[in-house]
C-alpha positions as CSV (number, residue, x, y, z in Angstrom):
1,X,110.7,90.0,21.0
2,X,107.7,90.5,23.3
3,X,110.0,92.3,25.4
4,X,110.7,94.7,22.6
5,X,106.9,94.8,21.6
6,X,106.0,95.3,25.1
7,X,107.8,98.7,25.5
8,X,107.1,99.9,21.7
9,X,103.1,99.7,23.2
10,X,103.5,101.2,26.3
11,X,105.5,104.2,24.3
12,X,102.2,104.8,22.2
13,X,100.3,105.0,25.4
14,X,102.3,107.1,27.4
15,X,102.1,109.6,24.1
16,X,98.3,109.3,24.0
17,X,98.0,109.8,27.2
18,X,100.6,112.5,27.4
19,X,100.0,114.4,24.3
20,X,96.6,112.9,22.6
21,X,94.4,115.2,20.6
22,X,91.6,113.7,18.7
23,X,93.1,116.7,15.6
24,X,96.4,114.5,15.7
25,X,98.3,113.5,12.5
26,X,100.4,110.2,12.0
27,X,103.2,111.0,10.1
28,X,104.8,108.2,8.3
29,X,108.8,108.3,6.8
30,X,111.9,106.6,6.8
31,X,115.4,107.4,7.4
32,X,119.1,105.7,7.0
33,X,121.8,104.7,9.5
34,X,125.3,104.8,7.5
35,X,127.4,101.4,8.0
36,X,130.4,100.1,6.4
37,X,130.3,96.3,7.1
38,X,127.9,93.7,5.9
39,X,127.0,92.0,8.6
40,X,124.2,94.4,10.0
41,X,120.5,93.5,10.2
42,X,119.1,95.0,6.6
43,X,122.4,96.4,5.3
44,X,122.9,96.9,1.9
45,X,123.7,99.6,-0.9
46,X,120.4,101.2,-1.4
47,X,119.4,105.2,-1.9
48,X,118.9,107.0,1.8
49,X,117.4,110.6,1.7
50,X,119.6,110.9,5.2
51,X,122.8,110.9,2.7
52,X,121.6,112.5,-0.5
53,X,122.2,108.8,-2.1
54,X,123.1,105.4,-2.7
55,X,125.4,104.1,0.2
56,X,125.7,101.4,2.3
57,X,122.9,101.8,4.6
58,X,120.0,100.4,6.8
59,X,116.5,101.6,6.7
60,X,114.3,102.2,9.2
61,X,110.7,103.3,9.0
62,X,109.1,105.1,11.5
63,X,105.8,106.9,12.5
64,X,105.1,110.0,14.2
65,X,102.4,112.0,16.1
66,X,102.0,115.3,15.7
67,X,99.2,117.3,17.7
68,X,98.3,120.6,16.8
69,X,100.3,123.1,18.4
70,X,103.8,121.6,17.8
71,X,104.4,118.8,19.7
72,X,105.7,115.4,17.9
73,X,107.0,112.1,19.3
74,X,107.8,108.8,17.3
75,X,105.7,106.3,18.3
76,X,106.8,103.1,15.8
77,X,109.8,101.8,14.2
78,X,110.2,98.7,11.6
79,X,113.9,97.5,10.3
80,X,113.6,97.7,6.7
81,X,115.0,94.1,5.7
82,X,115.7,94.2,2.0
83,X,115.0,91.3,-0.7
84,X,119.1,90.5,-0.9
85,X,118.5,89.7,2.8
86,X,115.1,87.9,2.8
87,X,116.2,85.7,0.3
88,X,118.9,84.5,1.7
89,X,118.0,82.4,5.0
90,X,121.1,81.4,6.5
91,X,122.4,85.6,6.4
92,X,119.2,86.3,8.1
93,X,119.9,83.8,10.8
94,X,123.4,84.9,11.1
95,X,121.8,88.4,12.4
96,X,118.8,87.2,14.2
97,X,116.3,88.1,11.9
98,X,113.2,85.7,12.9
99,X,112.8,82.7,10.1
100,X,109.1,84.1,9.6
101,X,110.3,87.7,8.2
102,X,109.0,87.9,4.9
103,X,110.2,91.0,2.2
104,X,107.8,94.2,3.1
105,X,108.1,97.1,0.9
106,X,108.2,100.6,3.2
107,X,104.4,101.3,2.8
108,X,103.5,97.9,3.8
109,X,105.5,98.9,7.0
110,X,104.1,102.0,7.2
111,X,100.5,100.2,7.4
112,X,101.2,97.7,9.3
113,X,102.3,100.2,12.1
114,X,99.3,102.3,11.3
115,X,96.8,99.7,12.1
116,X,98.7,99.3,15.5
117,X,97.7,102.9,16.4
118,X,94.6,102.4,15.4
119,X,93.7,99.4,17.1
120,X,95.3,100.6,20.2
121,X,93.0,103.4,20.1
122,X,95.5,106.2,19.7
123,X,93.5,109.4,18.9
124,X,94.5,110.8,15.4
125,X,92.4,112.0,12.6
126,X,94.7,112.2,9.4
127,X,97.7,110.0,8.1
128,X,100.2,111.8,6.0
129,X,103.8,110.9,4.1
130,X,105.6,111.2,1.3
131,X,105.9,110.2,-2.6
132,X,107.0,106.7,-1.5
133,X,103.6,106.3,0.2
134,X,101.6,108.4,-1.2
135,X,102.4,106.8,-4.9
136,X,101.3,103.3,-3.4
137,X,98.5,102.8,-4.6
138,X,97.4,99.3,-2.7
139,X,98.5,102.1,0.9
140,X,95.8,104.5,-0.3
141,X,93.1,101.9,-0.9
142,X,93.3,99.9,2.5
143,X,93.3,103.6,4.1
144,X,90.5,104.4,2.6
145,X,88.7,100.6,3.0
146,X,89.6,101.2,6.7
147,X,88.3,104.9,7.2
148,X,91.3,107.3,8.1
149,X,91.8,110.3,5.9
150,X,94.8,111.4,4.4
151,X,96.7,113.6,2.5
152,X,99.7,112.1,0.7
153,X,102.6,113.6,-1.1
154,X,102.1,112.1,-4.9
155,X,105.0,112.2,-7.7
156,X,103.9,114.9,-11.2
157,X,103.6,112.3,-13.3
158,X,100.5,110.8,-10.9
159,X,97.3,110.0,-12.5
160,X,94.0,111.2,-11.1
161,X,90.7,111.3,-12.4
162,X,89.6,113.7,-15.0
163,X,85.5,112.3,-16.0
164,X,84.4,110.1,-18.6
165,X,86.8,107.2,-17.4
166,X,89.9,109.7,-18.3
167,X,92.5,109.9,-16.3
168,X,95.3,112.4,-16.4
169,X,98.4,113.5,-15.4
170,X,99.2,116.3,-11.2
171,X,100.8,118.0,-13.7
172,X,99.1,118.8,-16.8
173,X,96.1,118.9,-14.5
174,X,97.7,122.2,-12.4
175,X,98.7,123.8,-15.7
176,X,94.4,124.0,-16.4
177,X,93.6,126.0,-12.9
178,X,92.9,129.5,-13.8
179,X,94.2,132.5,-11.5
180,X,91.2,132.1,-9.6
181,X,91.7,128.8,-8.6
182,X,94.6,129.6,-6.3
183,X,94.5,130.8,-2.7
184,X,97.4,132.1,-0.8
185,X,97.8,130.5,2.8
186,X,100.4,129.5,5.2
187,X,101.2,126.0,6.3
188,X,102.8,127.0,9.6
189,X,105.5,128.8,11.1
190,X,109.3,127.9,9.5
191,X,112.5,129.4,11.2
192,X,111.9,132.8,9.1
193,X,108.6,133.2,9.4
194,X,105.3,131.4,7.7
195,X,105.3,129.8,5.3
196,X,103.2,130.8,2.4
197,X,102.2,128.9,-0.5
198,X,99.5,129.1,-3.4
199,X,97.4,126.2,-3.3
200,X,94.6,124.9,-5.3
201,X,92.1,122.1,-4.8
202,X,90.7,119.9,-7.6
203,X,88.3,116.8,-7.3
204,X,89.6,113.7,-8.1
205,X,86.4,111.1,-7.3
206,X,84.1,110.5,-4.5
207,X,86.1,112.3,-1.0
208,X,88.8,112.4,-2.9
209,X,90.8,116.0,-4.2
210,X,94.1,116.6,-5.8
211,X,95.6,119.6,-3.4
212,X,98.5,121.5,-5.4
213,X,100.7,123.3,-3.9
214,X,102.6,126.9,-5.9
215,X,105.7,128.2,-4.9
216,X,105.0,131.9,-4.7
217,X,108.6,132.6,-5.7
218,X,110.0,130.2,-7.7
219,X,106.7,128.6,-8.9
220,X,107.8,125.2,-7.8
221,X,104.5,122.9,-7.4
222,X,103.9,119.6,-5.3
223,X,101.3,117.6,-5.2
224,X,98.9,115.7,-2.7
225,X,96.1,113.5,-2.8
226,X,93.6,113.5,-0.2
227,X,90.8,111.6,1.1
228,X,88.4,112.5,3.6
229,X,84.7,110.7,3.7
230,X,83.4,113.9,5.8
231,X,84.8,116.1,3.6
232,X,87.6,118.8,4.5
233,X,88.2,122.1,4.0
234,X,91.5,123.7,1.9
235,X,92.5,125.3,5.4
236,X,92.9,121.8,7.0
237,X,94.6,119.7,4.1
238,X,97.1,122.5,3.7
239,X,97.4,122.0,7.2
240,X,97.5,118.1,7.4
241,X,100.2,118.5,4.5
242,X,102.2,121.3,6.8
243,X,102.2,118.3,9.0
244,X,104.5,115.7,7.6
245,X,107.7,117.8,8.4
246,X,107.1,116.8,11.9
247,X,108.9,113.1,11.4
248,X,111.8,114.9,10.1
249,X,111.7,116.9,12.6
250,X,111.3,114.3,15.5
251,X,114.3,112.5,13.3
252,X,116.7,115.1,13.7
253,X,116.1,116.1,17.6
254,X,116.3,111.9,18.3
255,X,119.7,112.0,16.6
256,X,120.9,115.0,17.9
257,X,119.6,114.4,21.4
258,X,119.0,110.7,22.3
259,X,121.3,108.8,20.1
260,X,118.5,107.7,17.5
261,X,121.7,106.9,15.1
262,X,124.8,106.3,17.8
263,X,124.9,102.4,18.0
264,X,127.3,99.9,16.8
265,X,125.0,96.7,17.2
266,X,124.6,94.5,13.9
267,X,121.7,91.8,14.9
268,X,118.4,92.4,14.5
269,X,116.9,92.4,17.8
270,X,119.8,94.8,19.2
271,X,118.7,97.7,16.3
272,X,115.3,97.2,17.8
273,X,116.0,97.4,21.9
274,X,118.0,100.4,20.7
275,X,116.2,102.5,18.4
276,X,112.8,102.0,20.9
277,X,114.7,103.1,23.6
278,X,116.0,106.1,21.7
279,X,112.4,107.0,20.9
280,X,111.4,106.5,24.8
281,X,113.9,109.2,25.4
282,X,112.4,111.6,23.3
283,X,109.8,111.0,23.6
284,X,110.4,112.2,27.1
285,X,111.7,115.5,26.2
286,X,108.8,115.8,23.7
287,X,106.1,115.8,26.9
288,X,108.3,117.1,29.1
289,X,108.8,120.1,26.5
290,X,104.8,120.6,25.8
291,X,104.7,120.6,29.6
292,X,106.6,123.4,30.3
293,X,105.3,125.6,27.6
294,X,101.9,127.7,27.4
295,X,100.1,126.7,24.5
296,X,100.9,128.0,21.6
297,X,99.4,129.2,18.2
298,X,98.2,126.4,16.3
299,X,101.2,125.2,14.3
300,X,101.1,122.2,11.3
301,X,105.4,122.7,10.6
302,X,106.8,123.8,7.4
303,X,108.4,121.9,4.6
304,X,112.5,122.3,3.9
305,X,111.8,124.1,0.3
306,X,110.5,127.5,0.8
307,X,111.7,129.9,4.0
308,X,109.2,132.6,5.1
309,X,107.1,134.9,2.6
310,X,104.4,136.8,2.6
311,X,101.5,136.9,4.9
312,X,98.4,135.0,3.5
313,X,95.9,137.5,1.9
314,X,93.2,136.6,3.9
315,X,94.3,137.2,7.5
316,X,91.4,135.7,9.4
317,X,92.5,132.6,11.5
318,X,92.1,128.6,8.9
319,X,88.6,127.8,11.2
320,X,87.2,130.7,10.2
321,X,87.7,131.1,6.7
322,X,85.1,129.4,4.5
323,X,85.7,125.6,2.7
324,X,87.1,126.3,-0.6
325,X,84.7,124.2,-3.0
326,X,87.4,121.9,-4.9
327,X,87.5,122.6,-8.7
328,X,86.0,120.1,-10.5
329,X,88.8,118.3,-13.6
330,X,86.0,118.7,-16.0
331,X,86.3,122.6,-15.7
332,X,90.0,122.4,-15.7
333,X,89.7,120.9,-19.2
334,X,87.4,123.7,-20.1
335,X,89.7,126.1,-19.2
């Protein structure tokens, strides 16, 4: 295990040192490995995003680092070990999972490898990841009781809130922004081009705004809450949110080029000598790639919805344009 802990370290170093930018963004997600027997560390039936749905599966969570500019590495990995599993002591021993591990839900994995960045003193700035994180509400409070900013994907139906101790619903909230409440602006280049959204920024309490993002086609909306104690303008949330496509991203080139999801091993330590050594490996090409290019544009990655679109009204590059002041709930209820 120390082994194993050992090299996980050393590859968060060797991407600081490497890639480091003090703009950087942790990305959190997690994906699924596809197995058909039931011996295999963390197996079970349980939904994967990797298949579309339920199957027999593990689940590993992972963070990533994404500098401005493009590159991405992974830089953590935790073995999702489901209750069925925890519960049952003997199955655990019978794939090596240590007699200490106790049930963690995906965010509490998430944090727990956050705070290993941080105390390692890996430059980032922002933490970003999905619904399953960004719903969790006990994720959002210890990032904010331990000062890193985010901006985290949040279901429709989330509550934020709206003065007067009332609370209400991403949704309902959006439909209240008048027309000029939105402003058109990319998130980063996608295979076809930027990619353009309408977005729209509402405070939700003290350094803490609802960002809403507008299909400009389809009028499809997602939602983000964000927390920054210095404060942050639209440009850079839209940016931070551009951001979390990088783990998928980093996801698909460690399957497709190191193996991330080739193995056949069932006990628990196994998965984890593999999997890091996967993400050494692409890590590898990740630095080795940033190496041989000239820098380019600033890029934040796109999102899988929307492909290309039009090119943001205001064409001046996101550090010069002025903070958009976020609209305040109260005036979306007057609206």
């Amino acid at each position: 295990m120390l082994g194993r802990r050992w090299v996980r370290d050393g590859l968060g170093r060797y991407v600081a040192a490497q890639l480091g930018d003090p703009a950087a963004v942790l990305v959190a997600d997690d994906t699924g490995f596809e197995k058909s027997g039931l011996c295999s560390a963390g197996v079970q039936r349980q939904y994967t995003g990797t298949a579309g749905k339920i199957t027999n599966c593990q689940i590993g969570v992972f963070l990533a680092y994404a500098v401005p500019g493009g590159a991405r590495a992974l830089i953590d990995r935790a073995l999702y070990v489901p209750r069925s599993w925890t519960a049952d002591r003997e199955r655990c021993a019978s794939a090596g999972i240590p007699e200490d591990t106790r049930f963690a839900t995906k965010p509490q994995l998430a944090q727990a490898m956050i705070g290993r960045a941080a105390a390692a003193g890996i430059p980032f700035a922002w933490f970003t990841a999905d619904e399953v994180y960004g719903d969790n509400g006990p994720l959002r409070t210890w990032l904010e009781e331990t000062g890193i900013s985010y901006v985290l994907a949040v279901s429709c139906d989330h509550h934020v809130p709206a003065g007067a101790g009332r609370r209400i619903r991403a949704d309902k909230l959006a439909a209240k922004i008048p027309p000029s409440g939105w402003q058109r602006v990319s998130c980063g280049p996608g295979s076809k081009g930027d990619r353009v959204y309408d977005w729209a920024l509402v405070g939700a309490g003290p350094a803490s705004n609802l960002l809403i993002r507008r299909s400009i086609t389809s009028g499809e909306l997602a939602f983000y809450r964000c927390w920054a104690p210095g404060g942050a303008a639209l440009a850079e949330l839209v940016r931070v949110a551009g951001t979390r496509w990088a783990v998928e991203e980093c996801f698909a080139a460690a399957k497709n080029e190191t193996a991330l999801d080739h193995y056949q091993v069932r006990r628990h330590t196994a998965w984890y000598r593999h999997i890091t050594l996967a993400m050494c490996a692409h890590a590898w090409l990740a630095v080795t790639a940033a190496a041989s290019q000239s820098p380019p544009a600033q890029a934040c990655g796109g999102g899988p919805g929307e492909k290309g679109g039009r090119p943001p009204v205001d064409n001046d590059p996101p550090q010069r344009r002025a903070p958009v002041t976020a609209l305040a709930p109260a005036a979306m209820t007057a609206a």
